[in-house]
VEXZANU-723764 format. One line per 3 residues: their letters; for each residue x negated, y negated, z of C-alpha. Coordinates in Angstrom, 1 decimal, padded with zeros to 4 digits. Example, Ala and Ser with C-alpha at 12.3 -4.5 7.8 and 13.67 -1.06 7.14 Angstrom:
REM residues 2
AS) -012.3/004.5/007.8  -013.7/001.1/007.1
***
This chain:
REM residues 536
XXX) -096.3/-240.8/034.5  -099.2/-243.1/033.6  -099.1/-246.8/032.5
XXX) -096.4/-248.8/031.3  -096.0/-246.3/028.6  -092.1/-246.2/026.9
XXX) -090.5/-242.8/027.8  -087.4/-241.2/027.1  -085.9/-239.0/029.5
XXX) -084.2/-235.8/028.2  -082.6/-232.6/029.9  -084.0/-229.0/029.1
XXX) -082.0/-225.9/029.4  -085.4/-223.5/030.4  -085.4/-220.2/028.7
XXX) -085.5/-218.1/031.7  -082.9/-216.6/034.1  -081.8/-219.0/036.8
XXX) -080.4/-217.6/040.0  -076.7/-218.0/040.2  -076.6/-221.1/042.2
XXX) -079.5/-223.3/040.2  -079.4/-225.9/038.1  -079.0/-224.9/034.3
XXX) -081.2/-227.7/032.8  -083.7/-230.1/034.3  -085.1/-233.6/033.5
XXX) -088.2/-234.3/031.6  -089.7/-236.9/029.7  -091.6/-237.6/026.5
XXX) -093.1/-240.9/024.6  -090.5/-243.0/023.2  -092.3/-242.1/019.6
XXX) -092.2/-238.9/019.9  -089.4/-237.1/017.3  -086.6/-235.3/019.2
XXX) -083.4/-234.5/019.0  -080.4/-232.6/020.2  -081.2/-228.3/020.2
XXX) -084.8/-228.9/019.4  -087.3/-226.1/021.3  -090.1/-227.4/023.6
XXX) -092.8/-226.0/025.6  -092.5/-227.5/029.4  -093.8/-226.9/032.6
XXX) -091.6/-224.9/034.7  -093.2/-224.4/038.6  -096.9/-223.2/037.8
XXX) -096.0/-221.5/034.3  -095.5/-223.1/030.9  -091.9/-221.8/028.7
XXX) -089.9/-222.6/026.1  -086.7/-224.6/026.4  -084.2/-226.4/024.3
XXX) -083.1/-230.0/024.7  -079.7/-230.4/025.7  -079.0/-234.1/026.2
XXX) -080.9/-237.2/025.2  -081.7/-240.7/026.9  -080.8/-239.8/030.6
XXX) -081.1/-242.4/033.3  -084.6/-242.3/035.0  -084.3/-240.3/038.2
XXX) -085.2/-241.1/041.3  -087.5/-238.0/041.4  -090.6/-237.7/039.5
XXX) -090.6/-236.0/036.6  -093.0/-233.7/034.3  -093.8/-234.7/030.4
XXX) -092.8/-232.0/027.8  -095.8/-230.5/026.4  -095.1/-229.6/023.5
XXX) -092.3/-230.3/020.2  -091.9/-227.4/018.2  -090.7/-228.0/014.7
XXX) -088.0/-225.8/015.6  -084.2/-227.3/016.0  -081.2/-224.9/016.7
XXX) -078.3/-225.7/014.2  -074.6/-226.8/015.7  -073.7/-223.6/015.4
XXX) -076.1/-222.0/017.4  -075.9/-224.5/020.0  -072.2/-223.7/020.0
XXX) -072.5/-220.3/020.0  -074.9/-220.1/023.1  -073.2/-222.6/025.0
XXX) -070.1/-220.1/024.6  -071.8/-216.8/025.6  -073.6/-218.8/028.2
XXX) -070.0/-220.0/029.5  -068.5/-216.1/028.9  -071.4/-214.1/030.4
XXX) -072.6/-216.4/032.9  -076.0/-216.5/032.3  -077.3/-220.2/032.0
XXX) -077.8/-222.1/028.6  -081.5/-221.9/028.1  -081.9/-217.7/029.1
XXX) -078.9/-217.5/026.4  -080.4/-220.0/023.9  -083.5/-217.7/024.1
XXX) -081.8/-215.2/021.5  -081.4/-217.7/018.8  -085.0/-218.1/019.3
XXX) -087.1/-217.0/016.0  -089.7/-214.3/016.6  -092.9/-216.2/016.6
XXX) -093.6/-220.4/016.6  -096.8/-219.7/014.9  -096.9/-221.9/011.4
XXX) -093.1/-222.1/011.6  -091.4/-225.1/010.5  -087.8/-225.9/010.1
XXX) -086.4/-227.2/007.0  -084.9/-230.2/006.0  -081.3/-229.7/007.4
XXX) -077.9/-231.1/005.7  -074.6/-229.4/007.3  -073.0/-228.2/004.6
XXX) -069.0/-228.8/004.8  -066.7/-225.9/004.9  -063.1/-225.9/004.8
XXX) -061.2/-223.7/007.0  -061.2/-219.8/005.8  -057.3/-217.8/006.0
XXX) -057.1/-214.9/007.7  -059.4/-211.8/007.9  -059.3/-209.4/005.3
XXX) -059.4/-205.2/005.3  -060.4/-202.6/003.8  -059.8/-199.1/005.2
XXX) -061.6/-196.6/003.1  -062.0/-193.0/003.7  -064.5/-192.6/001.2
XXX) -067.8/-194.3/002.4  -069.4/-194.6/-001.3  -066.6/-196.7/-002.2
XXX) -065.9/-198.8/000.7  -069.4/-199.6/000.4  -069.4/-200.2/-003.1
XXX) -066.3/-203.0/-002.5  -068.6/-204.5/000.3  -071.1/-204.7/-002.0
XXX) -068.9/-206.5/-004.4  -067.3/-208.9/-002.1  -070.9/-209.6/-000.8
XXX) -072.4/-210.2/-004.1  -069.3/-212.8/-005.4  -069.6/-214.6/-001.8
XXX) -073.9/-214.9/-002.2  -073.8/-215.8/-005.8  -071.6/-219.1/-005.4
XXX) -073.9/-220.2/-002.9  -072.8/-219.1/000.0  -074.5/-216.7/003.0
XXX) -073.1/-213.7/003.7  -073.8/-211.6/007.0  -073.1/-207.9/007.5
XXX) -073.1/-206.5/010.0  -073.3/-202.4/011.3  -073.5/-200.5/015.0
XXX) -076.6/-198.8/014.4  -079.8/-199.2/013.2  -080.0/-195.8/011.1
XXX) -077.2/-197.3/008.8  -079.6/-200.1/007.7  -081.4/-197.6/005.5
XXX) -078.1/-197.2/003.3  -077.5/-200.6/003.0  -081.4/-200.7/001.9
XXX) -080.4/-198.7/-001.1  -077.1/-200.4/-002.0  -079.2/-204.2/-002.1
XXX) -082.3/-202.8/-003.3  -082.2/-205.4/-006.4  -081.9/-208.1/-004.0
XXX) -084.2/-207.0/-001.5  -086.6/-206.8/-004.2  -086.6/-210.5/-004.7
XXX) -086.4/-211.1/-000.9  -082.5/-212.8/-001.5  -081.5/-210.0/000.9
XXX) -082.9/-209.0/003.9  -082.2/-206.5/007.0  -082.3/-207.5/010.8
XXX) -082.8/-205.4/014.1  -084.4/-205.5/017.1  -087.1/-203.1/016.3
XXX) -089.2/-205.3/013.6  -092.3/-206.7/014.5  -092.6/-210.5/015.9
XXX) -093.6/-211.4/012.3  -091.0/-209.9/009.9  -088.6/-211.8/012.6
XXX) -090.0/-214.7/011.9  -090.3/-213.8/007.8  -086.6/-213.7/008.3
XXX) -085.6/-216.4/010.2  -087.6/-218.9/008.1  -085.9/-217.1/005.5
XXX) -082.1/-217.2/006.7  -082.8/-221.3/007.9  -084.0/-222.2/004.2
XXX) -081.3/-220.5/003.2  -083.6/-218.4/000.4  -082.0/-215.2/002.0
XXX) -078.4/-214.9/001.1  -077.4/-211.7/002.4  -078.2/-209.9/006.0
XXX) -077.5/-206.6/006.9  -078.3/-206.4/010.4  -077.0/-205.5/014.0
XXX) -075.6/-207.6/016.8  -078.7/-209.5/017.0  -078.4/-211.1/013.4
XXX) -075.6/-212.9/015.0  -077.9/-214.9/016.2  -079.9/-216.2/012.9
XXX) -079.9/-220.1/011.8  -077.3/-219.8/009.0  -077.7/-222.7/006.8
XXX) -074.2/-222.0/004.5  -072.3/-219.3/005.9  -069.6/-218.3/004.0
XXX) -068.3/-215.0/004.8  -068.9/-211.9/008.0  -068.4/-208.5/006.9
XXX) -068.0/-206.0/010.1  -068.5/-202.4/009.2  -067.3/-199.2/010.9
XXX) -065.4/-202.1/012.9  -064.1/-199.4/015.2  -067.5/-198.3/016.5
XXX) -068.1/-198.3/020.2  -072.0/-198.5/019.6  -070.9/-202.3/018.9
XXX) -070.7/-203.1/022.7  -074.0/-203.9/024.3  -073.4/-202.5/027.6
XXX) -076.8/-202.3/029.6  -078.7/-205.8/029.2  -077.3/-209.6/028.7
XXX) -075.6/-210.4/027.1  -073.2/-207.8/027.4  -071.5/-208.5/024.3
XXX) -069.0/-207.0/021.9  -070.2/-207.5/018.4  -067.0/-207.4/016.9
XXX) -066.0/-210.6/019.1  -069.1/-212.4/018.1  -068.6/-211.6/014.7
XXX) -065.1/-213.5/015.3  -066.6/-216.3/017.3  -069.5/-217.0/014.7
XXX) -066.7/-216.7/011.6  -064.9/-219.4/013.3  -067.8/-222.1/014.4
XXX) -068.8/-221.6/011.0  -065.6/-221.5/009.0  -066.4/-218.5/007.2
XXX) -064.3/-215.5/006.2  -064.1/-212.3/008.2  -063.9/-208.8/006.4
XXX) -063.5/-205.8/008.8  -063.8/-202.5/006.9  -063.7/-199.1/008.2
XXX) -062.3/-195.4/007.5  -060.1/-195.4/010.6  -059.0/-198.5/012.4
XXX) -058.8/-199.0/016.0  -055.8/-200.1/017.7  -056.6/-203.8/018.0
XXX) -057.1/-203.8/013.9  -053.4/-202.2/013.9  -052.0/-204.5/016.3
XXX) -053.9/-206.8/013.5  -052.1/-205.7/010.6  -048.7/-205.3/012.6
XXX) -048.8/-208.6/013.2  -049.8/-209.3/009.8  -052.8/-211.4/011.1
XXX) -054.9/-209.8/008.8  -054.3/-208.5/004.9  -055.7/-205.2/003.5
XXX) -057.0/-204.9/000.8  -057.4/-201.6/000.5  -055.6/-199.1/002.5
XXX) -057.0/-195.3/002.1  -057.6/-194.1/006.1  -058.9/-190.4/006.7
XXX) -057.0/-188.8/008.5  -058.1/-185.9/010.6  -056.7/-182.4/010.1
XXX) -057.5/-180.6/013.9  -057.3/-177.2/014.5  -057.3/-176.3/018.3
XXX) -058.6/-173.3/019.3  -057.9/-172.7/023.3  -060.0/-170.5/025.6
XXX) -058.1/-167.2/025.8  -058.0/-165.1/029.1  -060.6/-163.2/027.8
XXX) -062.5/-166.0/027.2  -062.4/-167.3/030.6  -063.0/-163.8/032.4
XXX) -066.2/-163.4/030.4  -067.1/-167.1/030.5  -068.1/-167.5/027.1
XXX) -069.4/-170.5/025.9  -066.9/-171.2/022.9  -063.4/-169.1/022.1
XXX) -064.4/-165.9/020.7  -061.8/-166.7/017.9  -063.7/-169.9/016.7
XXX) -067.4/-168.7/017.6  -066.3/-165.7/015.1  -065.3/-167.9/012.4
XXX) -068.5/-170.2/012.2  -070.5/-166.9/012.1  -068.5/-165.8/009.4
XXX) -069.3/-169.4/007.7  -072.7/-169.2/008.6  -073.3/-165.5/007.4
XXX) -071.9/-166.7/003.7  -073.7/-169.8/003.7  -072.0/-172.8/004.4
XXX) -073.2/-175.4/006.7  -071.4/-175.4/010.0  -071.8/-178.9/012.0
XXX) -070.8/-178.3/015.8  -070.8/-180.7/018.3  -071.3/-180.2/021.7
XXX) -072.3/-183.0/023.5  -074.6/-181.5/026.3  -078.1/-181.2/026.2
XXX) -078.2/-177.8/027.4  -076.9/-175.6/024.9  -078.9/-172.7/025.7
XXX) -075.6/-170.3/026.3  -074.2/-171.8/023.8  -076.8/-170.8/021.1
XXX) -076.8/-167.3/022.5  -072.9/-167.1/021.9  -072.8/-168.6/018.4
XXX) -076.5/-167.0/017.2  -075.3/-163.2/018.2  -076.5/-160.9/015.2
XXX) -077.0/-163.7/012.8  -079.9/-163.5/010.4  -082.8/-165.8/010.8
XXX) -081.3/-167.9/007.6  -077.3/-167.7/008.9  -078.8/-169.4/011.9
XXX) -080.6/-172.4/009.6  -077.0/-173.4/008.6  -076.1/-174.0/012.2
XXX) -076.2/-177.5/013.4  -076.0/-177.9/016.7  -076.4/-181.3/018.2
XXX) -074.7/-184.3/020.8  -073.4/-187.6/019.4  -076.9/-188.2/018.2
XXX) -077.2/-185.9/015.4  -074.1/-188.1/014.2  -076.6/-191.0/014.0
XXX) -079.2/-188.9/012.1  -077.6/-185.6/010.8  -079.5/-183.0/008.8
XXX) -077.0/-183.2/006.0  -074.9/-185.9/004.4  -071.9/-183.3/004.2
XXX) -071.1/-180.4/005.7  -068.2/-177.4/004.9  -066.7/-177.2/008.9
XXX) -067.1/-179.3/011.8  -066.6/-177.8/015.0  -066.0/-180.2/017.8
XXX) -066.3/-178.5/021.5  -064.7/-179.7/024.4  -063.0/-182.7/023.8
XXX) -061.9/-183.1/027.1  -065.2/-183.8/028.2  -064.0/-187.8/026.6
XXX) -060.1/-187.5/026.9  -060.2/-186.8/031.0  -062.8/-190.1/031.4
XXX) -061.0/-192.4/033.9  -060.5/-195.3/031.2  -057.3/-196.3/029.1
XXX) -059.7/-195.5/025.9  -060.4/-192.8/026.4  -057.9/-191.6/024.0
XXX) -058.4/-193.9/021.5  -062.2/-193.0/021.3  -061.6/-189.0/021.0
XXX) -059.8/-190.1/018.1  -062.0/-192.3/016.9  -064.8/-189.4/017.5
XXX) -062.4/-186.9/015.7  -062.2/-188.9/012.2  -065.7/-189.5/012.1
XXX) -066.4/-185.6/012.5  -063.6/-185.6/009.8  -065.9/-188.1/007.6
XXX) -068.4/-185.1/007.2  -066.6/-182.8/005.8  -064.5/-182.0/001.7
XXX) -061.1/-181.8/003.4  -061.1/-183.7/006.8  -060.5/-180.4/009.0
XXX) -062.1/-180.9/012.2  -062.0/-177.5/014.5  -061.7/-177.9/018.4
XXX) -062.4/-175.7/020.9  -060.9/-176.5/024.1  -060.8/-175.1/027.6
XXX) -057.6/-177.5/028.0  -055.2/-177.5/024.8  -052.5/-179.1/026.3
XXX) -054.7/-182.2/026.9  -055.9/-181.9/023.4  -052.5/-181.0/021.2
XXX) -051.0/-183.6/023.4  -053.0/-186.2/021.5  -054.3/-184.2/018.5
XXX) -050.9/-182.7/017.7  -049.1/-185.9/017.4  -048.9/-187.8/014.0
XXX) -051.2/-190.3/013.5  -048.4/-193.3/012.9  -046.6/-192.1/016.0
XXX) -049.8/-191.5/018.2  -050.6/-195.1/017.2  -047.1/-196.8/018.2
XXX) -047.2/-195.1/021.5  -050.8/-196.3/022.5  -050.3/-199.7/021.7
XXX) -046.8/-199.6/024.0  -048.7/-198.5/026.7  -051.4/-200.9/026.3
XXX) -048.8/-203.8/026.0  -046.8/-202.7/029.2  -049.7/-202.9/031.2
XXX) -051.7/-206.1/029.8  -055.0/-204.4/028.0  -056.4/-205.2/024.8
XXX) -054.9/-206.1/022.1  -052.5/-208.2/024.1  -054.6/-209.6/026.6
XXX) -058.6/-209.6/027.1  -060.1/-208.2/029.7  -063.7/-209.7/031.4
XXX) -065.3/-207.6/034.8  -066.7/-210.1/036.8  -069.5/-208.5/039.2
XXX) -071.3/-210.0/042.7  -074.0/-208.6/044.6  -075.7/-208.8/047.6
XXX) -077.9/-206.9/050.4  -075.2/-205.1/052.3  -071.5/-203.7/051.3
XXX) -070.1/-206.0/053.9  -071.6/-209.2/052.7  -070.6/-208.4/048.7
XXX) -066.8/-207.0/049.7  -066.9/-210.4/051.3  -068.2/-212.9/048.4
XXX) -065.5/-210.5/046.3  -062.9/-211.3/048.9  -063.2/-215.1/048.8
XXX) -063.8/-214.8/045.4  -060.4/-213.1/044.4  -058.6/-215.6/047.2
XXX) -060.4/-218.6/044.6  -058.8/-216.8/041.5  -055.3/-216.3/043.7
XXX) -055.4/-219.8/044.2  -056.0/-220.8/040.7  -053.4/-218.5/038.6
XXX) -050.6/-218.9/041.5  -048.2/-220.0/038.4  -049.7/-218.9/035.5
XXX) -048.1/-215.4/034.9  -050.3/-214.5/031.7  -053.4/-213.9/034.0
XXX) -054.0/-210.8/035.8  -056.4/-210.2/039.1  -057.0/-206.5/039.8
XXX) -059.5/-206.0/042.8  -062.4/-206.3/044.5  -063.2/-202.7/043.7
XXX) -066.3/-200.3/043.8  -067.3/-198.6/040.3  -065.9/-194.8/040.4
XXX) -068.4/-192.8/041.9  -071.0/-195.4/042.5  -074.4/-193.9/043.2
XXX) -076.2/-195.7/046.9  -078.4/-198.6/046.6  -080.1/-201.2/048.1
XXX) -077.8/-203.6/046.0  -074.5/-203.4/046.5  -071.7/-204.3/043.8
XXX) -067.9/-205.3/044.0  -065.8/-205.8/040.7  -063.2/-208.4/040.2
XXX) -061.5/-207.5/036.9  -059.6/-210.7/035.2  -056.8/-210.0/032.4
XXX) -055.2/-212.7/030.1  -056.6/-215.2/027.2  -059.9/-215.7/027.1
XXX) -060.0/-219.3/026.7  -058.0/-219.1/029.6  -060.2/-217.1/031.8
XXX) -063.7/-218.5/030.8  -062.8/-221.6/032.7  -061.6/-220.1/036.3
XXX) -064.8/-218.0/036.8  -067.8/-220.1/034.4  -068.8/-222.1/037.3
XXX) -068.2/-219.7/040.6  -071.5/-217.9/041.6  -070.6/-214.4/040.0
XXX) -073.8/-211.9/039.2  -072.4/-210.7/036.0  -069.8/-211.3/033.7
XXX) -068.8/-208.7/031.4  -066.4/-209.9/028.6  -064.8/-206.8/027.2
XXX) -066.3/-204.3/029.2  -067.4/-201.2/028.0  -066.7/-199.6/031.6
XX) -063.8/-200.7/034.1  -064.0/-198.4/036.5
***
């Protein structure tokens, strides 16, 4: 530091992953007339490289240490509730302030400035709202409607959807508004500059809808009045390979609350935390109209097996017979190779009964060749049912009524080589199915009665991580000795787990989360999963 020169000394949360025992901001120092303020991003050296980080106090103590100047001020300042919002996914996931304040980062800095800034008060919304809506015109028609009263008093509203092909819909339903740039989608995939575009635009507050995925979340709201979820039950939600590994859905419900807005879940078939929802009359619907699947299981016959056919000569007949008269038969069969398979179904079919065949995995759910179809064949359920998790149920369901979605009447056709596995969940009414899950989940302490977060450490040799995982588990023993709403299953080894170099033991932590977040935030875990999308 040179001369007599009046400094401040501030600490800046670097926007880079720290190792799981350093510090999560550092000390640095700028003129006493330079402009800064709580959230605000700055460039600053960092070893022999020059990032971005974000202040997080102001007017520390000079250290004894020397210290570095900050380079540079951006005019860019992250709102309370971004600040908020990272410092709770930093706490939940366990990856340091500034590498989680990174995602509320706009796209580019270049010509960027923020604006003017009053915090707008809100007061505290009631509970969420529902609509369950078979029909996906009209539920999006009412989202449209609740998104457009919401916007046009002044308000922001966010949407949000699983997947990125949905966006285009959603394109068509605001086109109006898109026109005139008041609406705007968000994703991952847009270039650096129609980020920024965006960001500038949500900030000023000129954009008053977004339609976007998780990482809209992440936008500087100026008024945000209302979050709509869409297809709420969709486990494309979960972010499962890359931090944070978050659950939209719970960030929608974390960002609703900082921000005092209203949530809106809508969806044609609810999963069993929205049921546990309405049960509890935590939420109201406003518009109750589920589909409902109507499965027809076709089982392998002996004949079947002896000749190892690729699909039950009963079914494979019928969607020849569909195909031949020219309706469009959707089958999912979610392995790449189908090649037997397309010699089973394609067996003296004309070249144009074969064109209304549409074979695909889960992907072709994502971008089918038809809005509609007249059957849906789903084959091998099992293939999801038998997965070692508790929902594994819950998501053949799930799978089923969005096959259902496809089609005039909601029948969905299953071939199975095990239909006592399938009619055991198939064959059961959809109330009673329903009441029975949730028992089961509530006797042994899963969501929707309890959260659940995988903690993960690592190290160079299985004896050195089983023995972090040890003391680790001994630390939470310790902690939740009399607290009997916290659970502490493990250390355990993923199912299966393939050899590495890096070795991994699982700690898996059961309760409230506001609970949980505090015994494990500060212990050196690798990873911290907050409703994981894998337990074993």
């Amino acid at each position: 530091m040179a001369g007599n020169k009046k400094v401040r000394y501030v600490a800046v949360a670097p926007c880079v992953p720290l190792g799981r025992r350093g510090q999560d901001s550092y000390t640095y120092y700028v003129s006493s007339e330079d402009e800064i303020d709580l959230g605000y991003v700055v460039k600053i050296p960092f070893g022999k490289r020059s990032i971005m980080g974000v202040v997080t106090a102001l007017d520390l103590q000079r250290p004894s240490y020397p210290t570095k100047q900050i380079k540079t001020i951006t005019a860019v300042q992250l709102t309370d509730t971004q600040m908020q919002f990272a410092q709770w996914l930093s706490d939940a996931c366990h990856g340091g302030f500034g590498f989680t304040a990174r995602l509320f980062l706009p796209g580019s800095f270049t010509k960027l400035a923020s604006s003017a800034r009053i915090p707008v008060k809100k007061k505290k919304e009631g509970k969420p709202m529902v609509i369950i809506e078979k029909n996906s015109v009209l539920r999006l028609e009412v989202i449209a409607q609740y998104a457009r009263k919401h916007s046009s008093a002044g308000g922001q509203v966010l949407i949000l959807v699983p997947e990125v092909a949905m966006l285009s819909v959603y394109e068509k339903l605001f086109a109006p508004e898109i026109r005139n740039s008041t609406a705007m989608t968000y994703h991952a995939g847009l270039l650096q500059s129609e980020k920024k575009s965006v960001w500038q635009a949500v900030e000023s507050s000129d954009c008053r809808i977004i339609i976007g995925t998780q990482k809209a979340l992440f936008l500087p709201f100026y008024n945000l009045t209302s979050v709509v979820v869409d297809e709420e039950q969709s486990d494309s939600y979960k972010l499962w390979d890359q931090y944070p590994r978050l659950h939209t859905v719970a960030g929608a419900q974390l960002l609703a609350h900082i921000s005092h807005a209203s949530l809106l879940y809508a969806t044609a078939y609810p999963s069993l935390f929205l049921r546990h929802a309405i049960a509890e009359n935590t939420c109201e619907v406003i518009v109750d109209n589920p589909v409902i699947p109507k499965t027809h299981i076709y089982p392998f016959s002996f004949e079947d097996r002896k000749w190892k056919r690729a699909i039950p000569e009963e079914l494979g007949n019928k969607a020849r017979t569909w195909a031949r008269s020219g309706k469009h038969v959707l089958i999912l069969f979610n392995k790449k190779d189908d090649v037997e398979l397309k010699k089973s179904l394609f067996r003296k079919l004309s070249a144009i009964a074969k064109k209304h065949m549409h074979i695909g995995t889960v992907g072709i759910l994502t971008h089918p060749p038809r809005t509609q179809f007249d059957y849906v064949v789903w084959l091998f359920p099992e293939w999801t049912l038998r997965a070692i998790d508790y929902r594994s149920a819950e998501r053949a369901k799930i799978m089923s009524a969005r096959l259902a979605e496809f089609t005039k009447n909601a029948d969905v056709y299953i071939g199975s080589r095990y239909a006592d596995i399938a009619k055991d969940l198939f064959g059961v009414p959809e109330k009673a199915w329903g009441e029975k899950a949730l028992k089961q989940r509530k006797r042994f302490h899963l969501p929707p009665y309890s959260q659940l977060v995988r903690l993960t450490v690592r190290d160079k040799t299985n004896a050195k991580a089983y023995g972090r995982a040890l003391d680790m588990r001994g630390v939470f023993d310790g902690a939740i000795k009399k607290k009997k709403d916290i659970t502490v299953y493990g250390p355990y080894q993923e199912l299966g787990a393939k050899k590495k170099q890096i070795s991994d033991y699982h700690l898996l932590l059961s309760g409230d989360i506001k609970k949980l977040i505090p015994l494990y935030k500060k212990l050196p875990v690798d990873a911290a999963d907050v409703m994981p999308y894998r337990v074993v």
